[in-house]
N, C-alpha and C positions, 0 to 999 in steps of 0.2 A: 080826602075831604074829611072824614070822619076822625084823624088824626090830627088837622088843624081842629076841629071844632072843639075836640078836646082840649089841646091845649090851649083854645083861646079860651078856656070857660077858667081856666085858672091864673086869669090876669088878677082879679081881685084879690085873690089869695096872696099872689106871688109878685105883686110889687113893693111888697115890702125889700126882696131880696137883691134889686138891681138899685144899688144904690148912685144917684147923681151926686158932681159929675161924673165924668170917667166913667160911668158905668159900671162901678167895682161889683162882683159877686160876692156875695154872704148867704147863711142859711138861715133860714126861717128861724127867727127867735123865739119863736113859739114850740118848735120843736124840744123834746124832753135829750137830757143826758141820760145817757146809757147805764144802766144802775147793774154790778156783775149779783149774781146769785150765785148760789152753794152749788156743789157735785153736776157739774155740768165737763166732762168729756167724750171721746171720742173721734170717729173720722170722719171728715165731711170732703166729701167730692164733687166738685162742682166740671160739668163737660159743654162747651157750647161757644157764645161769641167773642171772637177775635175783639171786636172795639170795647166788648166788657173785662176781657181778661187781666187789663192792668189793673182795674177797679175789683174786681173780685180777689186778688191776689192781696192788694192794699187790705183790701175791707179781711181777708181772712187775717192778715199779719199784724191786723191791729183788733180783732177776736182773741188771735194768741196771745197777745199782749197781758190780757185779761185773766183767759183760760188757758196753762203752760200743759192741759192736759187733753188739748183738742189739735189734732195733726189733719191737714188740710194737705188736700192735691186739687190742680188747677190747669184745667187741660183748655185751651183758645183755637178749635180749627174749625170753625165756621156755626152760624145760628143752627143750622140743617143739623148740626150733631147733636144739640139738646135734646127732642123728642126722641130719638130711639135711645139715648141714654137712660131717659127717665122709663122709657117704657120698660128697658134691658134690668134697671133697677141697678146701673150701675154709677149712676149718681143720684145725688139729692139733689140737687139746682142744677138747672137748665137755662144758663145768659141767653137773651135772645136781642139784637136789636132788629128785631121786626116782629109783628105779633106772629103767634103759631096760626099756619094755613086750616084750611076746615079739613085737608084730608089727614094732615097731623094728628088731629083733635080726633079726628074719627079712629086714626089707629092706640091713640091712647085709651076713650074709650070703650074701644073694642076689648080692649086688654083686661083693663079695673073695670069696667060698667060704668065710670064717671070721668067726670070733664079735669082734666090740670085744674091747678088753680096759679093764679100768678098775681106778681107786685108789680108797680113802675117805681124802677130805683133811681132812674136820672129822666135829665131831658138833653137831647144831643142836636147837634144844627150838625147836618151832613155837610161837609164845607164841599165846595169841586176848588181844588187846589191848581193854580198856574206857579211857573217859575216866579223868584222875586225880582227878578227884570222885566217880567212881560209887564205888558203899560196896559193892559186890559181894564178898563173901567167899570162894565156891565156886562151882564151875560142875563137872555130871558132864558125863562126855561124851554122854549121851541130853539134856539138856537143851541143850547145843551141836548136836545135830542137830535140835531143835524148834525153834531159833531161827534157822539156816541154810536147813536145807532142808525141801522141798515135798511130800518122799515120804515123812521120817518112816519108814525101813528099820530103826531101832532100836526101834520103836515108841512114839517120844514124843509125847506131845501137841505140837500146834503154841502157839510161844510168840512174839506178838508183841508183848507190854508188857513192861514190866519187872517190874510186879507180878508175872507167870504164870515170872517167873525167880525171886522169892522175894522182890524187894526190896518196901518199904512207903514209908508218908510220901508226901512229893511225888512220889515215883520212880514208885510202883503203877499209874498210869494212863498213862505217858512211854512211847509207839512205842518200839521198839528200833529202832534207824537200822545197815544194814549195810550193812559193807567189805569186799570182798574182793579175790582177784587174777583177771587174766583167765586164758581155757582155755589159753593159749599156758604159762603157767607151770606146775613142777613142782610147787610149793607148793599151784596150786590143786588138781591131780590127787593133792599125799599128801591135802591136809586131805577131801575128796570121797571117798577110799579109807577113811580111819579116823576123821574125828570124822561126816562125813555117811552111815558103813556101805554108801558105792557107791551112795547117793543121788545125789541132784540140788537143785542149789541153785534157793532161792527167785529169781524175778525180779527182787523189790527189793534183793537186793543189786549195788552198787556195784563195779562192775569197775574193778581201777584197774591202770596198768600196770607198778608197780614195788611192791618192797617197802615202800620209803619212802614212796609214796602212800598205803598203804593208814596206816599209822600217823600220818603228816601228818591224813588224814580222821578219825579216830577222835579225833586229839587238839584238832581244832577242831568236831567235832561233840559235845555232852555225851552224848547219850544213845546213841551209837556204840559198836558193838563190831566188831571185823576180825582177821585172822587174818596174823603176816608173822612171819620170822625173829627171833629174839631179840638177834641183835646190829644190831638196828633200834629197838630201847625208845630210847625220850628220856623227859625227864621230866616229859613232858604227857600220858603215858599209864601205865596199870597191867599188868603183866600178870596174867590172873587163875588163880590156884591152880584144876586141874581133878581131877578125880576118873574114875577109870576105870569106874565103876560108883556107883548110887542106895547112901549106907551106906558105902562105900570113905574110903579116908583121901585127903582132898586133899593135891597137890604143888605146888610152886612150879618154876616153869622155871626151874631151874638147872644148872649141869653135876653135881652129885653124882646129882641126882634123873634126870637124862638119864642119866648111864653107868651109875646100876644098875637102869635100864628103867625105872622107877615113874611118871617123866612121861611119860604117854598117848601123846604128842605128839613125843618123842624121835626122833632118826633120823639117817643118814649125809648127809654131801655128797658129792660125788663127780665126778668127771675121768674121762670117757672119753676112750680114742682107737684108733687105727686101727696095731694091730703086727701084723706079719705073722710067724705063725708061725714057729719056729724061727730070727730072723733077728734081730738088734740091734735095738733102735731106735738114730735117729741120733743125734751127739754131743751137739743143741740141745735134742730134746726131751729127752735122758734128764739129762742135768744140770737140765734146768727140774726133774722130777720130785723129783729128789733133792735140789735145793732148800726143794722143797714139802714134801718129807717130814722136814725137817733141826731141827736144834735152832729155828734163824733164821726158816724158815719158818713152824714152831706158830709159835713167840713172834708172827708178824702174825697167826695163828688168833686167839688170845686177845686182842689189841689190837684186832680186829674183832669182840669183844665174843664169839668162837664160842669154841666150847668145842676142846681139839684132841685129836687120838690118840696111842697108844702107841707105845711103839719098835718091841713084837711085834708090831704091828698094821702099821707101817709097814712092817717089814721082811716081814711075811707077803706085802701088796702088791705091794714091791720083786721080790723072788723067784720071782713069777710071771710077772713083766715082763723076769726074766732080767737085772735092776739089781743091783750088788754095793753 
């Protein structure tokens, strides 16, 4: 809840970016171009999530672009590897697509005496992906928890054909074959927090370890459904319009339906790291930042198929970080 109300608060801002028709995505025109400064090198190591790692990778190879004197490594095995990275001090950014938990927080903490500080670099619509033959129309989010999970916390029936999801014909008697991510990722802890209401997943589904596995499996399985970022669709798979409720109007994963909350599924990306109160950060991270946050930077958001943020948004970020 607290993740929709965010995002819904930055409709005002962020209509500028979904432009009619077609819905094309742009970035915020108000956002600044990335302006390079003097003597800025170094190594920057970023350790953490799988759906951020294309985008972190982009966003460093167009930093080097800039600085031919800044060498980046870029490690993607799940949200959970962030915080003990940062703690470890064995990176400086921490991708998360999920916020850090409070006992995260508490062992960071414990460590420095103070809280992470973090950005929201995108906005992502968690698609749940079927084959692109399945004829699936709608999907509510209680029958996304019949089909997942084993606890059933929304109180759906358990569904494991396709018929008990609504489809007929051939389809009515066809097992549902599931995809998902392993515990290591953020992705599997949001979709666990809100399409399985803090359930627990069935044992037949399929742990896979990247984003792009799990869409790979669904688009070579016909009767697969799974669950990964949106700027991971190809065109072997569907994403399927989900309904917040039995009777609600179904949405399609898109960024309009993402920033003004209505897709179920909506939510931030996000960059921690390790700033010590009241003191700068240094010259390498803080220009990476302001990269990220820069006209240059969205424009790789949307080219990686994510949706990106506002200038208020960014600059609320900025601000906190003590970044001009």
């Amino acid at each position: 809840m607290r993740q929709r109300l965010l995002l819904t608060t930055l409709v005002g801002a962020i209509t500028l970016l979904v432009c009619a028709p077609g819905l094309a995505v742009d970035v915020d025109p108000q956002l600044p171009s990335y302006k390079t400064v003097s003597g800025i090198s170094g190594n920057l190591k970023s350790v953490g999530s799988d759906t951020l790692n294309n985008l972190m990778t982009y966003w460093s190879e167009g930093f080097r672009s800039k600085y031919p004197g800044v060498r980046s490594a870029i490690e993607g095995k799940g949200s959970s590897t962030a915080p003990p990275a940062l703690i470890e001090g064995t990176a400086q950014f921490g991708p998360m697509s999920r916020e850090m938990k409070a006992k995260e927080i508490e062992a960071f903490e414990k460590k420095f005496g103070y809280k992470p500080s973090v950005i929201r670099v995108a906005v992502d619509a968690l698609a749940v992906y079927v084959n692109k033959d399945n004829p699936i129309k709608c999907l509510t989010l209680k029958q996304v928890d019949g089909i997942f999970s084993k606890t059933l916390k929304s109180g759906a029936r358990d569904i494991r054909k396709w018929g008990e999801a609504g489809l007929k014909g051939e389809w009515a008697d066809k097992p549902i074959s599931l995809y998902g991510r392993n515990s290591a990722s953020g992705t599997y802890g949001y979709f666990k927090e809100v399409a399985l209401f803090h359930g627990d997943y069935k044992d037949a589904v399929k742990e896979q370890p990247g984003s792009s596995s799990v869409v790979q499996g669904v688009a070579s399985d016909k009767y697969a459904i799974g669950y990964s970022g949106v700027g991971y669709k190809t065109a072997d798979v569907r994403a399927t319009p989900l309904a917040s409720q039995e009777g609600a109007q179904c949405y399609h994963a898109d960024a309009q339906n993402a920033y003004a909350g209505d897709y179920p599924l909506a939510r931030f990306l996000y960059i921690y790291l390790n700033k010590k109160p009241n003191q700068p950060l240094d010259p390498l991270m803080t220009q990476f930042i302001k990269f990220v946050s820069s006209k240059e930077g969205q424009q790789i958001v949307v080219k990686d198929g994510l949706y990106p943020i506002s200038k208020a948004l960014a600059d609320e970020d900025l601000q906190k970080l003590g970044i001009k």
